[in-house]
N, C-alpha and C positions, 0 to 999 in steps of 0.2 A: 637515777632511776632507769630500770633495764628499758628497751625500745616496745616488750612485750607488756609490760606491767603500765606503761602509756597507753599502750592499746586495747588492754584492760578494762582500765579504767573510762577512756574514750567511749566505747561501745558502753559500758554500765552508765556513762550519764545520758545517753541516747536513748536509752531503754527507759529510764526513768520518766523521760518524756516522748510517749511513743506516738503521742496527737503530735507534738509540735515538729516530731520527728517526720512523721510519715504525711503531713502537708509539706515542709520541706522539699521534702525526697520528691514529693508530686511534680513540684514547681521542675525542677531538675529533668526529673522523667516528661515532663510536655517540653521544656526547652531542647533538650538532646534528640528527642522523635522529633520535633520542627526541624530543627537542621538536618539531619538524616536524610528525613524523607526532599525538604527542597533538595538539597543537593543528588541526591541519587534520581530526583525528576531532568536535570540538568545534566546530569551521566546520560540517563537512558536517551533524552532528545537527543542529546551530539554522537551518543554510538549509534543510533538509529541511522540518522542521516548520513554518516559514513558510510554505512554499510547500504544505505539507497543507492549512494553515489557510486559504489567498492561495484553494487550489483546491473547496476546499468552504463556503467563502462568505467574499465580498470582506472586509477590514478594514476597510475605512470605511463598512460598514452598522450600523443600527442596528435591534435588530427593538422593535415596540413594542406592548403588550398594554393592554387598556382596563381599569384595577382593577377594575372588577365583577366581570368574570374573573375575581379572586383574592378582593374582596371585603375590600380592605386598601387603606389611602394608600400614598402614598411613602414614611412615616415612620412604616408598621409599626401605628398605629392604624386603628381598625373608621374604613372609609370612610362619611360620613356625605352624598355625592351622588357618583351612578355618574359618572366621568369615562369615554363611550363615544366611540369611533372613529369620527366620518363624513365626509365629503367634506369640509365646512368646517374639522375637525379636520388634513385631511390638506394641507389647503389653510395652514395657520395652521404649519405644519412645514417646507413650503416655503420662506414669509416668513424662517427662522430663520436668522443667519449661517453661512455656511462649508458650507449646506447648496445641494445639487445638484438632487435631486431627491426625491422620496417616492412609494412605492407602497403603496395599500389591500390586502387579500387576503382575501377574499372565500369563504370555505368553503361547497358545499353538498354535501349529499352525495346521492347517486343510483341508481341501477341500470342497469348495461350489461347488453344483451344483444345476441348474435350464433349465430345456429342452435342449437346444442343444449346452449351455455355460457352463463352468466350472472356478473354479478361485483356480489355485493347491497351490496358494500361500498365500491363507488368515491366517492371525494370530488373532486368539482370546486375549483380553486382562481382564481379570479378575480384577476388583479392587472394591474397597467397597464402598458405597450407598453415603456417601460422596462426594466423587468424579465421582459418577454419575450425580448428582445432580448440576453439575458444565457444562455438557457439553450442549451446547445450539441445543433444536431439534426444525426442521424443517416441523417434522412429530410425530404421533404418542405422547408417554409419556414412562414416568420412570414405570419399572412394581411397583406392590401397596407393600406396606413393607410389610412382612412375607411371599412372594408367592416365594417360594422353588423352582420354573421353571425357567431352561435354558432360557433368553430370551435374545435378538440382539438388541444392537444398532449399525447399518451401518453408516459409514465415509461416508460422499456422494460424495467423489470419488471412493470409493468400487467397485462402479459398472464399472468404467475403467478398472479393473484389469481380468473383465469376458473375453474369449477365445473363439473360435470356438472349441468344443472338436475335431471335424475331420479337418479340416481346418488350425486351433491355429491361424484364425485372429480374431484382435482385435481391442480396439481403436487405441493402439498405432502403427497398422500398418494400419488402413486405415481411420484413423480420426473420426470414426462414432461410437456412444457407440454402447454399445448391447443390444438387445431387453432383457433385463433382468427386472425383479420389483421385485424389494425386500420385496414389502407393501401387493400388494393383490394376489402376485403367491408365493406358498411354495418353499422354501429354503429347499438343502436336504443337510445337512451336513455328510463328512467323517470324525472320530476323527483317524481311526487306517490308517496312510497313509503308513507306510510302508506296512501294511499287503494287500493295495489297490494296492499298484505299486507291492507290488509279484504275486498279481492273474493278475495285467494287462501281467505279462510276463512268461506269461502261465504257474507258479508257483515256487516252488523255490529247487533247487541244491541240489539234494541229498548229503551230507556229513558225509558218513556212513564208506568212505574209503576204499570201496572195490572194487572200478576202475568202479563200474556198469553205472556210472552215470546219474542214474534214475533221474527224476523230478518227484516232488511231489505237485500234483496240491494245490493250496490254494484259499478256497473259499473266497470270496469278503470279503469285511467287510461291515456289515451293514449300512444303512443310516436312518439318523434321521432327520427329520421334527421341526425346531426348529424355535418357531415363532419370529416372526422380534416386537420389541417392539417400535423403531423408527429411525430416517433416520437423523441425525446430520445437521446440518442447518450452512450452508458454505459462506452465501450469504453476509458476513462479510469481507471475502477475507483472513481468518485467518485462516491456514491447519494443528493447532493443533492435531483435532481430525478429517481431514478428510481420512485418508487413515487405519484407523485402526478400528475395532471393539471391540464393549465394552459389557462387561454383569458383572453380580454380581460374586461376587468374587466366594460364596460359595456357589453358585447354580452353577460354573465353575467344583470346589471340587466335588460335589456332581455329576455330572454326569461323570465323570472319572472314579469317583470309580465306579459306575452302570455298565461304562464300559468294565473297564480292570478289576475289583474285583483285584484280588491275583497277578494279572502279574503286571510289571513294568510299571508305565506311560511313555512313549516317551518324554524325557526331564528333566525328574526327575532321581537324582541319585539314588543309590543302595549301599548296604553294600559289604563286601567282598564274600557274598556268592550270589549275584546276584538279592539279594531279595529289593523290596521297600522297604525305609522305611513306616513308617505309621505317619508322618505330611510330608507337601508339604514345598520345598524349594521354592522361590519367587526369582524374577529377578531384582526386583528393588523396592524399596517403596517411595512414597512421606509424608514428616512432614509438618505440615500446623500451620503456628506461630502467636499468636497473633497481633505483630505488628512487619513490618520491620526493627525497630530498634533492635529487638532483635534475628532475623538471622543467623548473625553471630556466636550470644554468642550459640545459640543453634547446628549451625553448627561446632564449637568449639568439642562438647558434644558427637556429634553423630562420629566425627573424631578421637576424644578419643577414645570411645569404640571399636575401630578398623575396623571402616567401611569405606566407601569412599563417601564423602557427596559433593554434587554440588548444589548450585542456584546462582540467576540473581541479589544478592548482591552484590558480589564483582564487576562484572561487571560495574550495574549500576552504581556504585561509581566512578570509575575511567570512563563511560563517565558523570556522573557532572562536575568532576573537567576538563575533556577536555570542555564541554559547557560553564563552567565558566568564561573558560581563554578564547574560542570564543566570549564569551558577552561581556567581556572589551576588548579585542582587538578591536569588531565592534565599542564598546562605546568610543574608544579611536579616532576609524577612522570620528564618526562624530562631537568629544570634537575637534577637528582639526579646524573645520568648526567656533563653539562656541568659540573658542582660537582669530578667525582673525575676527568675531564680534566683539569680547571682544575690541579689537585693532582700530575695525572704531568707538566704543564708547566714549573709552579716548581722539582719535581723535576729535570728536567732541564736545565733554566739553570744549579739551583745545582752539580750535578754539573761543567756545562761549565764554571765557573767556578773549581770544585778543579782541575780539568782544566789550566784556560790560565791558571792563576796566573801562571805567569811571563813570558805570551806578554800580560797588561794591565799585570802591574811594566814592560817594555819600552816598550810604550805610553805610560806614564805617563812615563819618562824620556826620553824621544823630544819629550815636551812635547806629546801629543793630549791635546786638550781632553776634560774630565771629560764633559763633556754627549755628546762622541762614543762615550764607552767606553758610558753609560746606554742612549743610544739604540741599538746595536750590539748589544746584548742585549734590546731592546726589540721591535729589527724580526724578529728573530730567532722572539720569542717568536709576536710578531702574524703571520709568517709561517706558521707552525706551525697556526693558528688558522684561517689561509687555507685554508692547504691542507685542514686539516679540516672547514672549513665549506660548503667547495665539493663535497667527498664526499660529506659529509653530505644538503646537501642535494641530487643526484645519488641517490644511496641513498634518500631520503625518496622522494623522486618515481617509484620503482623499487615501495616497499612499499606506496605509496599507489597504486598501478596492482592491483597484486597482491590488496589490498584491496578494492579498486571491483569488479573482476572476483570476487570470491567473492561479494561482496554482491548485487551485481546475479543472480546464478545465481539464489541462492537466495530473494533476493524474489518474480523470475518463476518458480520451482517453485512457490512460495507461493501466486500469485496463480494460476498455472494450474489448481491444487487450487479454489479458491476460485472460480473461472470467473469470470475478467477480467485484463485488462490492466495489465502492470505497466509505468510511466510517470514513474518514478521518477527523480529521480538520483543519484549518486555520495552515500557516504558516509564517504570522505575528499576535502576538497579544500583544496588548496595554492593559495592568493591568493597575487599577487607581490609584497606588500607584506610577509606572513608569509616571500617569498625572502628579500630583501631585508633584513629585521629581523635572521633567521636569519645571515646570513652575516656583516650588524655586528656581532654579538651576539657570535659567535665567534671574530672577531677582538682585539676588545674583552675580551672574557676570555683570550685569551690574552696581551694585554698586560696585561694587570693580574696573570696569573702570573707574569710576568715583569719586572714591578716592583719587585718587594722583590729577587732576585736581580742585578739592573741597578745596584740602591742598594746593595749589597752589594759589585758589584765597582766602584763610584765610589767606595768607602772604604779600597780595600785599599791600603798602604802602598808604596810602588815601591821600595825597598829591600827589602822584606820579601819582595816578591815574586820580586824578582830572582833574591834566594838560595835562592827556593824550586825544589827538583825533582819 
């Protein structure tokens, strides 16, 4: 019997019974939409959170801390020589395989002022063109490469942190920012804050030891006009870079020493006799790796040489394997569904089988091959399968819309509360490799329900069936 004339015939006993058929197919169509849609809820959570992590700092960074900072080795014992951060160090980071680039960062901290706000609490953060180049502005540009000038890129929440200098209100005490602009009114920066908070307090203590207790007034420290180069672009909802200030590393360098010449920077250590040294020590560096696969081996590298090395590798790894075991768990809750299809399938073969006993005894003595009567209930079954798998997943792509659109609402109510932009995507999505699976999946179990019914009527006797009514 031709493979057509099977299929024929298949599809006309289907038809014959189009209730027993089209509950069947039902069963099918809810089991294939369950798994669908669990498993594309477990796509969408694990792409989601990549791309939280991808957007709030790269996966192939490493950030790196000098243990003095902590005051411990790599291996948890009292550090017995400071391993510190300086250009040679950042230089020796570079040399390291699979390694891109590196940036220094550079902390000082400062005081803005603009007319009648101040912000005592602003931190400069120094790092290299690199890593300027990374942060997304709203405003303005990156100064042009070789320009030697101090220039500002503003967090654009920067400007919450401004104050009533006589007042000290601010956003965070009466909700309203401050008439501050960072872009088209000059910025006057303090670098020497102590020497600013000794002339605020009418100078400083005589310590001469001879009970007189003079004050010796201290005049201001200077302020400097340091143009703003641009204004950090937050409309993302992503607060990497918005609370901090960024400029070149060593247009940082360079105007410290313009400032302090021979005296000690504030923050920077000293020898035993009180004096700077002459390179800057650095607070933290980032290593930038060619690919994430190699992260580790390089975080490996940097923890050897006795430093303290942290990124969003090891992390992310152990949540895949927690998202992994969420997507078979989901894919298990809707294989539940595809298990009690699988169930009204067999059911229904072997009913068709009490059914057309007499109509395979005929068969049988006509001389059709056994293999034709298995397969004729075979295609029958994986038919069935079809059909439901193609609904199903038709139906999945229906709820996973339905999905997307609730979720998306309600993030951007979420985030419009929270003042910012929501940027988000979908949290179900359907890969067409998951179609795909989906529809052989379904077919496939329906011919495996209809297997042992198939092998059931390849045994029935052709006499036996003849006489049956």
């Amino acid at each position: 019997m031709k493979f057509s004339d099977l299929l024929h015939l298949s599809i006309s006993n289907l038809k014959r019974r189009k209730l027993r058929t089209f509950l069947t197919v039902l069963g099918v169509l809810i089991g294939t939409a369950s798994i669908v849609v669990m498993v594309s809820l477990g796509i969408g959570q694990s792409e989601l959170q990549m791309e939280l992590i991808s957007s709030s700092q790269s996966l192939t960074t490493i950030s790196i801390y000098s243990n003095s900072m902590y005051g411990i080795s790599s291996d948890g014992s009292q550090s017995s020589e400071e391993k510190q951060l300086t250009d040679e160090t950042i230089t020796e980071f570079t040399r390291l395989p699979h390694v891109t680039g590196a940036s220094p960062m550079l902390r000082y901290g400062v005081i803005a002022k603009q007319g009648a706000y101040e912000n005592t609490y602003m931190t400069l953060v120094g790092v290299s063109r690199e890593y300027l180049e990374n942060i997304p502005l709203a405003e303005g540009s990156l100064p042009e490469p070789g320009d030697t000038r101090l220039q500002l890129i503003y967090g654009n929440e920067i400007i919450r942190d401004f104050n009533n200098a006589k007042t000290g209100a601010g956003y965070w005490t009466t909700g309203e920012e401050p008439d501050v602009d960072l872009v088209n009114r000059p910025v006057f920066i303090i670098f020497d804050r102590d020497k600013y908070y000794q002339s605020q307090s009418s100078g400083q203590q005589d310590s001469s030891g001879d009970g007189s207790g003079d004050v010796t007034p201290v005049t201001p420290p200077k302020k400097y006009i340091i143009p703003t180069a641009g204004i950090v672009d937050g409309s993302s909802g992503s607060y990497q870079y918005s609370y901090s200030v960024y400029c070149d590393v060593e247009a940082l360098k360079t105007q410290l020493k313009t400032i302090f010449r021979k005296n000690p920077i504030p923050g920077q250590p000293t020898n035993k006799k009180g004096k700077p040294y002459s390179y800057f020590i650095y607070d933290q560096a980032e290593v930038y790796v060619d690919d994430m696969d190699h992260v580790k081996e390089v975080q490996d590298l940097i923890t050897g040489m006795g430093y303290q090395a942290n990124s969003n590798i090891e992390w992310v790894e152990s949540s895949q394997k927690q998202m992994q075991t969420q997507q078979a768990v989901l894919g298990g809750i809707g294989a539940v569904s595809l298990f009690v299809a699988a169930i009204g399938i067999a059911n229904t073969m072997m009913m068709s089988i009490y059914e057309r006993t007499k109509e395979i005894g005929v068969m049988k003595v006509l001389g059709c091959d056994m293999g034709n009567i298995r397969d004729m209930f075979l295609l029958e079954s994986g038919f069935i399968g079809l059909l439901g798998g193609v609904a199903g997943i038709l139906l999945s792509y229906g709820i996973s819309k339905v999905i997307n659109v609730l979720y998306v609402k309600q993030q951007m109510e979420q985030a419009m509360m929270a003042g910012y932009s929501f940027t988000g995507g979908d949290i179900s999505r359907i890969p067409l490799w998951l179609t795909g699976l989906a529809m052989v999946f379904a077919v496939l179990v329906g011919m495996l329900a209809g297997f042992f019914p198939a092998k059931r009527a390849m045994k029935l006797s052709p006499l036996a069936a003849i006489r049956n009514e």
